[in-house]
Every structure is written in C-alpha cells, then in structure tokens.
C-alpha positions in Angstrom: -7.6 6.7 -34.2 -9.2 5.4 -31.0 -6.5 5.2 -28.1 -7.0 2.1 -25.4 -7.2 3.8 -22.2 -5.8 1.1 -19.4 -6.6 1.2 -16.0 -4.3 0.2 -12.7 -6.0 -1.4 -10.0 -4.3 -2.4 -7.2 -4.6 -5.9 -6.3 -6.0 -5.9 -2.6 -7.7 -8.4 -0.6 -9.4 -8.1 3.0 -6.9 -8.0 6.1 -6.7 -9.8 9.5 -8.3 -7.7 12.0 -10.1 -5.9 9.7 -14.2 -5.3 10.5 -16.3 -7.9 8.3 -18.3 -4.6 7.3 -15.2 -2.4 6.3 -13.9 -5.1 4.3 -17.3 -5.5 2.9 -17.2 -1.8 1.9 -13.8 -1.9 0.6 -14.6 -5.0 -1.7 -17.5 -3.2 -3.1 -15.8 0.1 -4.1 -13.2 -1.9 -5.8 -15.9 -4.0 -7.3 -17.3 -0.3 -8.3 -14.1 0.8 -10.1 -13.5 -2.8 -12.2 -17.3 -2.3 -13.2 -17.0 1.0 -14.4 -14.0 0.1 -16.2 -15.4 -2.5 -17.8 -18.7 -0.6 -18.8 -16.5 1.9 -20.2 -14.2 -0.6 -22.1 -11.1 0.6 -20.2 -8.6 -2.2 -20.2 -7.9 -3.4 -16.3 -5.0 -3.9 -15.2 -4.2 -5.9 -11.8 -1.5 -5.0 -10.1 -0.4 -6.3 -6.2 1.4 -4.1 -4.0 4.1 -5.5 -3.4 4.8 -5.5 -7.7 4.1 -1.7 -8.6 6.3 -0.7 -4.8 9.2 -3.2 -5.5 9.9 -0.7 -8.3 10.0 2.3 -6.0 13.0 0.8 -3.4 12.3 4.2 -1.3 9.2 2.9 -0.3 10.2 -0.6 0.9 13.7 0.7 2.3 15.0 3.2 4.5 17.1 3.3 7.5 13.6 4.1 9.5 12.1 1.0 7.8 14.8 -1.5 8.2 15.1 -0.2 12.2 11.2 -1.0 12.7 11.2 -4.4 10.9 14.4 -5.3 12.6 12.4 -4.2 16.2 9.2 -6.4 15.0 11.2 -9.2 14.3 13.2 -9.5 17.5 10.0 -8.7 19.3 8.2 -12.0 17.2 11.4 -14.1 18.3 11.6 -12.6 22.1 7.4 -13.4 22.3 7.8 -17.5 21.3 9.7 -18.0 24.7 6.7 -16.2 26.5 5.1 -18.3 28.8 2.4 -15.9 30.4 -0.6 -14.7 28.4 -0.5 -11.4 29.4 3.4 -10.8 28.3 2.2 -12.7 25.0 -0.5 -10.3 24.5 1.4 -7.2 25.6 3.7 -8.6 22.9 1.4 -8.9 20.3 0.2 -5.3 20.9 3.8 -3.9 20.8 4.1 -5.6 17.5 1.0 -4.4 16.1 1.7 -0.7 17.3 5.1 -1.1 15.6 3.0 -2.5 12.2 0.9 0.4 11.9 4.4 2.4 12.2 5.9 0.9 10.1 2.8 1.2 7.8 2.3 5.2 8.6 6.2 5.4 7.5 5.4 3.7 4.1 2.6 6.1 3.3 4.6 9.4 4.3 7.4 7.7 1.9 4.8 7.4 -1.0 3.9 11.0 -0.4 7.8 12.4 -0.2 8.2 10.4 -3.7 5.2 11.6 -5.3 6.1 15.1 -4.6 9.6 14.9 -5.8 8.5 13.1 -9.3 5.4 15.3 -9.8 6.3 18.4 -9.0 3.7 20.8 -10.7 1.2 18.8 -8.5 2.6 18.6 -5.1 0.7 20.7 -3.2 -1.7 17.6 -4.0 0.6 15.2 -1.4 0.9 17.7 1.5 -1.5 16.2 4.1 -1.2 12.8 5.3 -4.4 11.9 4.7 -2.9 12.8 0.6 -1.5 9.1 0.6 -4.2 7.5 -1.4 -3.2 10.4 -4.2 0.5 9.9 -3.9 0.0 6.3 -4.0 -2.2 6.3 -7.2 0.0 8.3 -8.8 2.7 6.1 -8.6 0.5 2.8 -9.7 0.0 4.8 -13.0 3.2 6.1 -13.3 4.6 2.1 -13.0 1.4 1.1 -14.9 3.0 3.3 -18.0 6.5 2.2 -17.3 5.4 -1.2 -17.3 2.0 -1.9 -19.4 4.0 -4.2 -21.6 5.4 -6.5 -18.7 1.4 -6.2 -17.6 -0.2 -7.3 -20.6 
C-alpha cells in the first residue's frame, strides 16, 4: 500500500534588518522545498515557530533565557525616557546585541535537545553551525507527534 509521505516546513517570513537580497534568497529556497514537495506529491505541512518550539519548553525557557529577556525589557523601558539620540541609539544596539544572544542561546538549546532525544545521531548536533539539523529534527519529530492536530 502507498504510504503519504508529509513534509514540515517551517513557516518563516522575511525579518527587519534583514538585506532585501538575503531575504530574496531565503524566500526562494523555501519556495524550492514547497515546489519539490509538491512535484513529488509529498503532503506540506506549515508549521510557525513559535507552534512546533512551544512544545519543546527548553527551548523557550531557561534561567539564561528568562535573565536576557528580563535585561531587554528593562533596557526597552529605560530607552523611552531617553532624550538624546545617541543614548537612544546606543540603546537600540545594546538591545540588538542582547537579541542575537538571546537568539544564539535558543539555537545551542535546540542542539543540547536534539542530542539528548537522538542519540545514535548526535555527533550530527556538535558544531554550532549543526542548529539547522537539530532544529529540523525537532519540526519532524513534532510534525509526527502532531500530524493529526496539523491536518
């Protein structure tokens, strides 16, 4: 008997601050994946980030995370009573620097998780730059938890 295959993409859309030609880029591989999926008869599957990682509350919650979003927000709060542009902009650079933390922190969390529920595959998360991996692991692994909530 012939077996649906499904397919997980992650719902992304282009960010603020982000080059017009790297979200260009980005569009189109996504655009490349859906096509291929379709061509192949795969089922596609939209899924946001914020959906597949609020089932994963390691990723979204830690003592480090909390500390950092707690430190962005009373930097946001301190920054409306600035007055000068340069303390606003120094500010909204602080902030930023504390984003892509934040961010960075997210990604190494992904890659701790994915280890610990694939084992046999974990040399696969080592490096940093593994996060993509860890991450797509985890969208398939809440894709097959969830598929019937999805479809």
């Amino acid at each position: 008997k012939d077996q649906k295959v499904a397919i997980g993409l992650e719902s992304v859309s282009a960010r603020p601050g982000e080059s017009v030609v790297a979200s260009f880029n980005f569009g189109k591989g996504f655009g490349y994946c859906e096509a291929l999926s379709v061509a192949f008869n795969f089922e596609v599957l939209k899924i946001s980030p914020a959906k597949w990682k609020k089932a994963y509350p390691e990723l979204v919650a830690s003592d480090k995370i909390e500390e950092i979003r707690d430190e962005i927000k009373a930097l946001r709060a301190q920054s409306k009573s600035l007055t000068r542009a340069a303390d606003k902009m120094d500010a909204k650079k602080q902030i930023s620097s504390l984003a892509r933390k934040l961010k960075y922190h997210a990604k190494d969390a992904a890659r701790e998780l994915a280890k610990q529920m694939f084992p046999e595959i974990a040399d696969s998360f080592k490096l940093k730059k593994h996060d993509g991996r860890a991450e797509a692991c985890l969208i398939a692994h809440f894709l097959k938890d969830h598929y019937d909530e999805l479809v």
